[in-house]
C-alpha positions, 0 to 999 in steps of 0.5 A, a space after each residue: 168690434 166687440 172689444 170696442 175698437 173700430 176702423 173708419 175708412 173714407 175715400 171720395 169726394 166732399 164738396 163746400 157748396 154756397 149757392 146764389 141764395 145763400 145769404 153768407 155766400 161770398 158772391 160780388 157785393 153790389 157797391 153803392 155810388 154814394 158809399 163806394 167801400 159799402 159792397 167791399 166791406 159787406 163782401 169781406 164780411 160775408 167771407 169772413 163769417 164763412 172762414 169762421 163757419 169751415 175753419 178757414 175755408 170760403 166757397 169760390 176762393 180756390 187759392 184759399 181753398 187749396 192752401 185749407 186742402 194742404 193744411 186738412 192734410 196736416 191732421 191725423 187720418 187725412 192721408 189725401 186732401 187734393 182740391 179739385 176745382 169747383 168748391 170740390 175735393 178729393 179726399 181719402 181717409 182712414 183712422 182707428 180708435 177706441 169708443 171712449 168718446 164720440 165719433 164723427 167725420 168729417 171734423 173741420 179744425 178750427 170750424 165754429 159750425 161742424 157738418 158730419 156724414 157720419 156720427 157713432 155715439 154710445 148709448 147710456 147703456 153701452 150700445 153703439 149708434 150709427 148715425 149718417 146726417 150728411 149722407 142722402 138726399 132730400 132727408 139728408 143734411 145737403 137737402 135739409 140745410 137749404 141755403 145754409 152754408 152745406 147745402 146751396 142750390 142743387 144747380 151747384 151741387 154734385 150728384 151723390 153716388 156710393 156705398 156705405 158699409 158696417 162690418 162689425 162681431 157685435 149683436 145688431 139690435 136694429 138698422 134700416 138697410 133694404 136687405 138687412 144683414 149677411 151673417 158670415 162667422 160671426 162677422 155682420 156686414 151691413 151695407 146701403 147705397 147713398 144717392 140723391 133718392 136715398 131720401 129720410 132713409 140715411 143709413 142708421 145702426 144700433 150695436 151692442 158690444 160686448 165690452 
């Protein structure tokens, strides 16, 4: 809004996915006859630098991944954190503030590598910027990163299939949504739809606020 607050609102789903061709995967390590303790300790370290990279989180440990949906839910904004099964969860979140500072979701606590869906920064000159590296297909993060640790084979990934929407009272200086903008009492909604075909047009907006 033009007096710089704003309202952010996710319900859905987020999944951590590691794929066979992941080389920090925490897939069985094959152990060596002559050093039994070799694939164990290569094991415990894979896990180990993936609990680093997701704040605690290892793809394929379901117990660790329910006790890292309970504590999710712990932090301001996680209204609902249920781990479903499948590296995959089932999230809503909601939170508001002030643009004093740089915006983004998801924050991992504790996570020394963070994978955003979606970044709204301002600009040296005051303007807003939406940006959406998480969401979308081939352009976006889940088909960019390969076989780091977000992305994994497609085999293991579930579709993508949403909507994102902006509502805002400032001027729209640009964006790449199909159909642009509806206008309605000074109150401008943009809205793109997010699938695997959504490609290198991830959903991006520049807005200037009066504050």
């Amino acid at each position: 809004m033009n007096d710089g607050t704003y309202s952010f609102t996710y319900n859905g789903q987020m999944q951590l996915a590691d794929g066979d061709d992941n080389p920090m995967s925490s897939q069985p390590a094959t152990a060596d006859p002559d050093f039994p303790d070799d694939g164990q300790q290569e094991n415990q370290q894979k896990n180990a630098a993936m609990r680093s990279v997701f704040g605690g989180a290892v793809p394929g440990d379901d117990e660790g991944l329910e006790k890292f949906a309970a504590q999710l839910a712990k932090y301001e904004g996680w209204n609902k954190v249920e781990y479903m099964g499948d590296n995959l969860f089932d999230v809503e979140y909601a939170i508001s503030g002030n643009f004093d500072q740089m915006f983004a979701f998801p924050t991992l606590p504790g996570a020394t590598m963070q994978f955003p869906f979606v970044q709204i920064i301002r600009r040296s000159g005051g303007e807003i910027e939406v940006l959406t590296p998480g969401m979308g297909g081939p352009g976006g993060l889940a088909g960019a990163m390969g076989p780091m640790p977000m992305g994994g084979g497609e085999d293991n990934m579930q579709p993508i299939d949403g909507a994102f929407t902006i509502e805002t009272n400032g001027e729209v200086l640009g964006n790449n949504s199909a159909d642009g903008y509806d206008n309605k009492e000074g109150m401008k909604s943009l809205s793109w739809t997010i699938d695997n075909a959504t490609g290198a047009g991830s959903p991006r907006a520049i807005i200037r606020l009066e504050q």
